[in-house]
NULUMSE-432605 format. One line per 2 residues: number of its first residue (from 1); their letters; for each residue x, y, z of C-alpha. Coordinates in Angstrom, 1 decimal. Example, Ala and Ser with C-alpha at 12.3 -4.5 7.8 and 13.67 -1.06 7.14 Angstrom:
// NULUMSE-432605
1	as	12.3,-4.5,7.8 ~ 13.7,-1.1,7.1
***
This chain:
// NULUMSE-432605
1	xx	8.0,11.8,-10.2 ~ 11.5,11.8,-9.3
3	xx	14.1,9.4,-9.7 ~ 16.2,8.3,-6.3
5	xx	19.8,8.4,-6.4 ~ 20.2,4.5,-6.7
7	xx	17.9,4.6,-9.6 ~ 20.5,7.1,-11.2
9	xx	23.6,4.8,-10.6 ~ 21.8,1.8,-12.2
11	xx	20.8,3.3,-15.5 ~ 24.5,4.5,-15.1
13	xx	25.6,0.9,-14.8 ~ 23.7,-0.4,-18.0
15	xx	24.5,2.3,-20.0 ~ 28.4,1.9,-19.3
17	xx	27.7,-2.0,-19.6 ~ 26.2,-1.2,-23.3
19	xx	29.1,1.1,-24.0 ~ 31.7,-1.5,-23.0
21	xx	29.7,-3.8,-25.3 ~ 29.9,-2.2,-28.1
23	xx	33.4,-0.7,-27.7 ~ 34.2,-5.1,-27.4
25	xx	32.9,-5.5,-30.8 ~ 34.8,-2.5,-32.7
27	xx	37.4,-3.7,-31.5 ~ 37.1,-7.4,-32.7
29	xx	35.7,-6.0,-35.8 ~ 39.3,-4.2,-36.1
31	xx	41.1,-6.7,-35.6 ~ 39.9,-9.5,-37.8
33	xx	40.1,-6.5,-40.6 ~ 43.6,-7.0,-40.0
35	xx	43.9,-10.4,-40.1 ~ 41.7,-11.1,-43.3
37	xx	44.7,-8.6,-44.8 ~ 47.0,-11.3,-43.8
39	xx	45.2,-14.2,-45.2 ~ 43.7,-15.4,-42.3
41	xx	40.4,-18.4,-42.7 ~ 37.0,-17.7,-40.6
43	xx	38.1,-19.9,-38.1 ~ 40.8,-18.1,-36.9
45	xx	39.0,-14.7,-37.0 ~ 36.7,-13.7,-33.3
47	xx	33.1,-13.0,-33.9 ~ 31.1,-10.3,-31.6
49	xx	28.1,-9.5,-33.2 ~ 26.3,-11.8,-30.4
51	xx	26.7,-8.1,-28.1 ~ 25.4,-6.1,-30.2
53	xx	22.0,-7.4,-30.3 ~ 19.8,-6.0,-27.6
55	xx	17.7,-9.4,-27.7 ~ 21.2,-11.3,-27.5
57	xx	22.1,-8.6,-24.5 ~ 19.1,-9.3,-22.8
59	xx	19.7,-13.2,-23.0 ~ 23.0,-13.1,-21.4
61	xx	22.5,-10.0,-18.9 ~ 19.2,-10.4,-18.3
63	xx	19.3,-10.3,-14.2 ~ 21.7,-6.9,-14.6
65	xx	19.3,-5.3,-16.9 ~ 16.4,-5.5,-14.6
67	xx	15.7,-3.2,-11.6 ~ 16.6,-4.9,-8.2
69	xx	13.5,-6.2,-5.8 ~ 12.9,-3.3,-3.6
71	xx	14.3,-0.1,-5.4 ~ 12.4,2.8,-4.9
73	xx	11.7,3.6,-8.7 ~ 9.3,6.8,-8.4
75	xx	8.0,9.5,-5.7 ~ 4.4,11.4,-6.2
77	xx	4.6,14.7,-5.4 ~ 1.5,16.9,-4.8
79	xx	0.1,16.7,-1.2 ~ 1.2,19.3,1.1
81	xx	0.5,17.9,4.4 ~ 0.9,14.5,5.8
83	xx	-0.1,11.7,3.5 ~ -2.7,9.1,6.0
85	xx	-4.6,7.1,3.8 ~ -4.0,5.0,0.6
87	xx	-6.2,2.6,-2.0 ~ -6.2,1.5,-5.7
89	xx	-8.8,0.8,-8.3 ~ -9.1,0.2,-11.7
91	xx	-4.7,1.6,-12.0 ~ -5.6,4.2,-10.1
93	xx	-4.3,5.3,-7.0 ~ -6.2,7.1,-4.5
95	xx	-4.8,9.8,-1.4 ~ -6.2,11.2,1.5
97	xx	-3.8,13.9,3.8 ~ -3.7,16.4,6.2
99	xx	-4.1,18.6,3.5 ~ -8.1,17.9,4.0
101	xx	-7.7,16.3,0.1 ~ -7.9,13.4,-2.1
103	xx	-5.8,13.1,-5.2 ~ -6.2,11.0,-7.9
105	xx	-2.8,9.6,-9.4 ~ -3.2,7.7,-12.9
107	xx	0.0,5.5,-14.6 ~ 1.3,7.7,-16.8
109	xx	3.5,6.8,-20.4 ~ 5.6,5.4,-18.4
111	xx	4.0,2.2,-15.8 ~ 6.6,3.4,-13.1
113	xx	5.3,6.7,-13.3 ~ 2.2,8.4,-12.5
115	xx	0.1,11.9,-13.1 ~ -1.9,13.2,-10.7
117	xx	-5.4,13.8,-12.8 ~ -8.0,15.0,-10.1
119	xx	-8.2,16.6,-6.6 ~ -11.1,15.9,-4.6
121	xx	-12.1,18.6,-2.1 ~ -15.0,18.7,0.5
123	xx	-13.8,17.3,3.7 ~ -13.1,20.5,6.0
125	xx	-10.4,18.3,8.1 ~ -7.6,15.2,7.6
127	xx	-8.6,12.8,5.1 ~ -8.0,9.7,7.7
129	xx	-9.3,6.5,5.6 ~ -10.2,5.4,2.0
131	xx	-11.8,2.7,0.9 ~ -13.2,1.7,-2.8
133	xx	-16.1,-0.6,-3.7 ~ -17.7,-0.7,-7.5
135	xx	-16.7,2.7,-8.8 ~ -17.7,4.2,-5.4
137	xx	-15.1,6.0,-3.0 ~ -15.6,6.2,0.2
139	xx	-13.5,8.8,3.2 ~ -13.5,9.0,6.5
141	xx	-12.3,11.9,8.1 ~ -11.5,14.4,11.3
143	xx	-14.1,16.4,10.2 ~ -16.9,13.0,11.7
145	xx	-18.1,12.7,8.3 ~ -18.1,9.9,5.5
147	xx	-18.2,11.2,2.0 ~ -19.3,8.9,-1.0
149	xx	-17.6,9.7,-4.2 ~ -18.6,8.1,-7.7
151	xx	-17.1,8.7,-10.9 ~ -18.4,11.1,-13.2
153	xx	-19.0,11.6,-16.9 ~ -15.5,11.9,-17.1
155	xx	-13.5,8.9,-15.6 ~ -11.3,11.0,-14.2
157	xx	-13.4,13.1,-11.8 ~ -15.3,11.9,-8.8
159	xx	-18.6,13.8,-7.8 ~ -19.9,13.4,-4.3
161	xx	-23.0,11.7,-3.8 ~ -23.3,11.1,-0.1
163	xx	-22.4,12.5,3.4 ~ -23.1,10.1,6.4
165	xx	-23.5,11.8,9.8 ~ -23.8,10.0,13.1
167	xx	-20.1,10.1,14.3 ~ -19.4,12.4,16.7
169	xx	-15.8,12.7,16.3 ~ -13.0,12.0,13.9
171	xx	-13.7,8.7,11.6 ~ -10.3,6.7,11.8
173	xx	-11.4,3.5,9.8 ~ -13.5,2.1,7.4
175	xx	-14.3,-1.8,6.2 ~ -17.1,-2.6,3.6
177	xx	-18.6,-5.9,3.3 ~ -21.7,-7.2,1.2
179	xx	-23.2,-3.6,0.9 ~ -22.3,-2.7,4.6
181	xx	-20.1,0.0,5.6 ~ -18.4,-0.2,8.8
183	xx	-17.0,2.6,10.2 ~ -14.6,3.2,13.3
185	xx	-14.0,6.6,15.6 ~ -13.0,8.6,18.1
187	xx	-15.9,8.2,19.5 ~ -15.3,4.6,20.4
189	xx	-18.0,3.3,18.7 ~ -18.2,1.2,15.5
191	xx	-21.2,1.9,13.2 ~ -22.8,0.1,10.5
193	xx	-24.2,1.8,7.5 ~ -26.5,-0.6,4.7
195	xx	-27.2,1.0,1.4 ~ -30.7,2.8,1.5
197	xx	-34.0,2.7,-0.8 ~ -32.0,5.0,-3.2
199	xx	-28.3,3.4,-3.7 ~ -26.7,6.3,-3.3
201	xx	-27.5,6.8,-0.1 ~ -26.4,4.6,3.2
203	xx	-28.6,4.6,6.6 ~ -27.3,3.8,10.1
205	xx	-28.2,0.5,11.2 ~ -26.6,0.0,14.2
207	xx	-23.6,0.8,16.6 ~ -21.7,-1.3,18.6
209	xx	-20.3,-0.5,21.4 ~ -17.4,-2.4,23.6
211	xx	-14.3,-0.4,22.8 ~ -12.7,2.0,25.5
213	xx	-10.8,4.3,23.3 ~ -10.7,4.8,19.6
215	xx	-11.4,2.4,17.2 ~ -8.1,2.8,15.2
217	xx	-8.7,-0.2,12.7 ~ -10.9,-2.8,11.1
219	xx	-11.2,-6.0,9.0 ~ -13.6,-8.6,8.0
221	xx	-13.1,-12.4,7.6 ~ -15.3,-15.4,7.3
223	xx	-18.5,-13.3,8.2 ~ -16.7,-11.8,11.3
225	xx	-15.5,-8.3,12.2 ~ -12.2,-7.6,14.1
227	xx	-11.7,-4.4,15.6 ~ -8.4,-2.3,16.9
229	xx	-7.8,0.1,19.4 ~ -6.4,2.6,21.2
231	xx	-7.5,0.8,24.6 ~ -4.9,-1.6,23.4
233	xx	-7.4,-4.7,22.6 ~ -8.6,-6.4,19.2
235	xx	-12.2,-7.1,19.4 ~ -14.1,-9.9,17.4
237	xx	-17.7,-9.2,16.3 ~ -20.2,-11.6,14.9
239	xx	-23.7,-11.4,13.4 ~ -26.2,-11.7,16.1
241	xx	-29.7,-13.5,14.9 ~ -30.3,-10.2,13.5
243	xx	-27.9,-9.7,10.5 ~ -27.9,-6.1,11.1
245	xx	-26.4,-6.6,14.8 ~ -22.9,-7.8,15.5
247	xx	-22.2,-9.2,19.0 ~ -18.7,-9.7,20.8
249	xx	-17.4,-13.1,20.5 ~ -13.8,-12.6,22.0
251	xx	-11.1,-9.9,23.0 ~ -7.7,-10.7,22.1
253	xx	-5.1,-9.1,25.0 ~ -1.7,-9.1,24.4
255	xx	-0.4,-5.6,22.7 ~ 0.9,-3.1,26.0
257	xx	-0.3,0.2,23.8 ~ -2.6,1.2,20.9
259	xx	-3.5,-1.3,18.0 ~ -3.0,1.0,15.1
261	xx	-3.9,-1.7,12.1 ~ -5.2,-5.0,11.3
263	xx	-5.0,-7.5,8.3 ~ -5.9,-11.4,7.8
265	xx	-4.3,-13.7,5.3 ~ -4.8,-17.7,5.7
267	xx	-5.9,-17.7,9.1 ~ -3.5,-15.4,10.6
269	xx	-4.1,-12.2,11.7 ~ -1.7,-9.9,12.1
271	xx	-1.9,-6.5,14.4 ~ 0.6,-3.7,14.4
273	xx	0.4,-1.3,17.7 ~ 2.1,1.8,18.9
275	xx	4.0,-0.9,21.3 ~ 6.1,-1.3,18.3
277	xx	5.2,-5.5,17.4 ~ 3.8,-7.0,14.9
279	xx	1.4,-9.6,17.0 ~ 0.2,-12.6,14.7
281	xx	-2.9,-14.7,15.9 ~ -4.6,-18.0,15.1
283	xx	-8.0,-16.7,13.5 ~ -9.3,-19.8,14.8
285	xx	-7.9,-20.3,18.3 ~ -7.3,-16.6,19.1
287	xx	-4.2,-17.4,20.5 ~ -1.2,-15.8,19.7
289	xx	1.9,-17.3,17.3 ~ 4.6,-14.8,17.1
291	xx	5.8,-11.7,17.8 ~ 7.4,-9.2,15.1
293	xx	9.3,-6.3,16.2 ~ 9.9,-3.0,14.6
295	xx	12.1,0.0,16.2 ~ 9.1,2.1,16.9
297	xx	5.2,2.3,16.4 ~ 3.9,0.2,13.6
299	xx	1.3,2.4,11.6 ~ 0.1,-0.1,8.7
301	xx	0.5,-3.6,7.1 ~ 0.0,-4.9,3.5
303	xx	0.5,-8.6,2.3 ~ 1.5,-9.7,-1.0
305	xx	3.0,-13.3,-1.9 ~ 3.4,-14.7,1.6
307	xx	5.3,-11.7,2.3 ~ 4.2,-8.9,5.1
309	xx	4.9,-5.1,4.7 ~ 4.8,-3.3,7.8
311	xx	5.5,1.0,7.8 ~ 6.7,2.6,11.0
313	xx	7.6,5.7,12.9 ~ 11.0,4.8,12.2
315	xx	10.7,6.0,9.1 ~ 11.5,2.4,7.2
317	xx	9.6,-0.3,6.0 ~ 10.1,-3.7,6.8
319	xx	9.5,-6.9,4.8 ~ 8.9,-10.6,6.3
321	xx	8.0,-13.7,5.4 ~ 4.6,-15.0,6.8
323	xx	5.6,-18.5,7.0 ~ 8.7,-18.2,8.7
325	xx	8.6,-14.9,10.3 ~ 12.3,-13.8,9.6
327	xx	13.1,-10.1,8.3 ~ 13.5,-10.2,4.3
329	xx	14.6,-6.7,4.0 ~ 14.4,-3.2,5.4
331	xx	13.4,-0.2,3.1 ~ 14.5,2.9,3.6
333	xx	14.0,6.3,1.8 ~ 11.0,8.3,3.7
335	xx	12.4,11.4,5.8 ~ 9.5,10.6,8.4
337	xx	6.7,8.5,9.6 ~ 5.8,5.8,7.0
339	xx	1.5,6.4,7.3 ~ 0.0,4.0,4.6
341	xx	0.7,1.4,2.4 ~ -1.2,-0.5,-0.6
343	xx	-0.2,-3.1,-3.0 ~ -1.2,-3.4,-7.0
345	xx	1.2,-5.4,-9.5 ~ 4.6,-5.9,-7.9
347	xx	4.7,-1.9,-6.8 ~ 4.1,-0.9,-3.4
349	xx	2.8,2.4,-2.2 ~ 3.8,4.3,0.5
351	xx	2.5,7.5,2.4 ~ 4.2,9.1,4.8
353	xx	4.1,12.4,6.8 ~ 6.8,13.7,4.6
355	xx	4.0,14.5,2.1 ~ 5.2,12.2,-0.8
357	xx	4.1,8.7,-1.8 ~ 6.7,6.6,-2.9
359	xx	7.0,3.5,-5.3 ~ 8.6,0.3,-4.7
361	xx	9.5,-2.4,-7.1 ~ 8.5,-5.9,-4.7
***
């Protein structure tokens, strides 16, 4: 990890802040040395000691001492290609690239830090999508396969377990719900995997098929599934009489290109596209409330604290506030497209095509 420039100038700050401190008190220390020498009571004499407490410090410049909301306060190094995909579990963080890898990243010594302990290999193309589900991994990838990962005698390995064939070209997206695997393509299908007799293994239980173009993006709510793609529409999907069928309920029109991501928080939804919005729907009515818009295509969305986190082509992120719908702030530090983004404890994660991840402080 690497420290950015503005991290530099704050430790810079305290230190000098510390420095100035303590300089304070030798000098009031000096000078009531020379005014006991002229006789001078307790009351008349200027007491510093206060500063030169780090708990009396932290009392009075507490806000100083901390690091700003959204600093960049670390940058993993390690893929060399494109980083597309990102997800955490258990204070680990998990990467899939271009590099046809995953890489394991743990906290290190220091929590704004972390090591990368383990490099999964077996996909023979871009590691697209990742998703995580009781100690199991599961990626999606441009070589049409899904590979299941689960952790090994060691904690920090991962040993493949399962490969699931039936896509016939790149897998862009994966959801998992109550022991079902949905799975999105190139193909412009979506298909549904259920854990088989053995539970290492998934089967194929069915495929549905509406979509024009590629299925970019999925999510689940309430028992229904929501679909994005590149034929510009977000398709909704519930279960048919048969719980192992899905059948489309509605198709929400609105985004002029690609729908690139998807993510639902109190009974919003909010798509990003290539048409460079943010579109935010009524889960309920399916009609649309606002419109948020970025400077180029949005690639991916996170929510934390009634705040949305949208990454770009423009190589920024861009915080807002779900209730109100105004621009918070605007983060800026990736030398290209801004690919992924994931959220765990007040840091957010970002991948972009610059191969490096990069931690904020939110």
């Amino acid at each position: 990890m690497t420290h950015t420039t503005e991290m530099n100038n704050m430790a810079e700050d305290r230190n000098n802040l510390c420095k100035t401190l303590y300089l304070i008190k030798k000098e009031t220390d000096k000078r009531n040395k020379e005014k006991r020498k002229k006789g001078a009571d307790r009351k008349n004499l200027t007491y510093m000691s206060i500063f030169a407490l780090p708990s009396h410090i932290k009392i009075l410049f507490g806000p100083f001492m901390k690091t700003p909301l959204y600093t960049e306060i670390g940058i993993l190094r390690g893929h060399t290609y494109a980083v597309m995909c990102l997800t955490l579990h258990k204070n680990k963080l998990y990467s899939g690239s271009c590099d046809n890898t995953i890489r394991i990243w743990a906290e290190g010594t220091n929590t704004e830090t972390h090591e990368e302990i383990g490099i999964l290999g077996g996909h023979t193309d871009v590691v697209r999508c990742l998703t995580i589900h009781e100690n199991k991994l599961y990626s999606g990838s441009a070589d049409g396969t899904i590979r299941i990962w689960a952790e090994g005698t060691n904690t920090e390995t991962h040993e493949e377990i399962a490969t699931l064939r039936g896509h016939t070209d790149t897998v862009w997206c994966l959801a998992l719900h109550e022991n079902k695997l949905y799975s999105g393509s190139c193909d412009n299908t979506i298909r549904i995997w259920a854990e088989g007799t053995n539970t290492e293994t998934h089967e194929e239980i069915a495929i549905l098929r509406g979509h024009t173009d590629v299925v970019r993006c999925l999510t689940l709510h309430e028992n229904k599934l929501y679909s994005g793609s590149y034929d510009n529409t977000i398709r909704i999907w519930a279960e048919g009489t048969n719980t192992e069928t899905y059948e489309e309920i509605a198709t929400l029109r609105g985004h002029t290109y690609a729908v690139s991501y998807l993510t639902i928080h109190e009974n919003k939804l909010y798509s990003g596209s290539c048409d460079k919005t943010i579109r935010i729907w009524n889960t309920e009515t399916h009609e649309e409330i606002a419109i948020l818009r970025h400077t180029s295509y949005v690639w991916c969305l996170t929510l934390h604290e009634n705040k949305l986190y949208s990454g770009s082509t423009d190589k920024t992120i861009r915080i807002w506030n779900t209730e109100t719908h105004e621009e918070i702030a605007i983060l800026r530090g990736h030398t290209d497209v801004v690919r992924c983004l994931t959220l765990h404890e007040n840091k957010l994660y970002s991948g972009s095509y610059d191969n490096t991840i990069r931690i904020w402080k939110v």
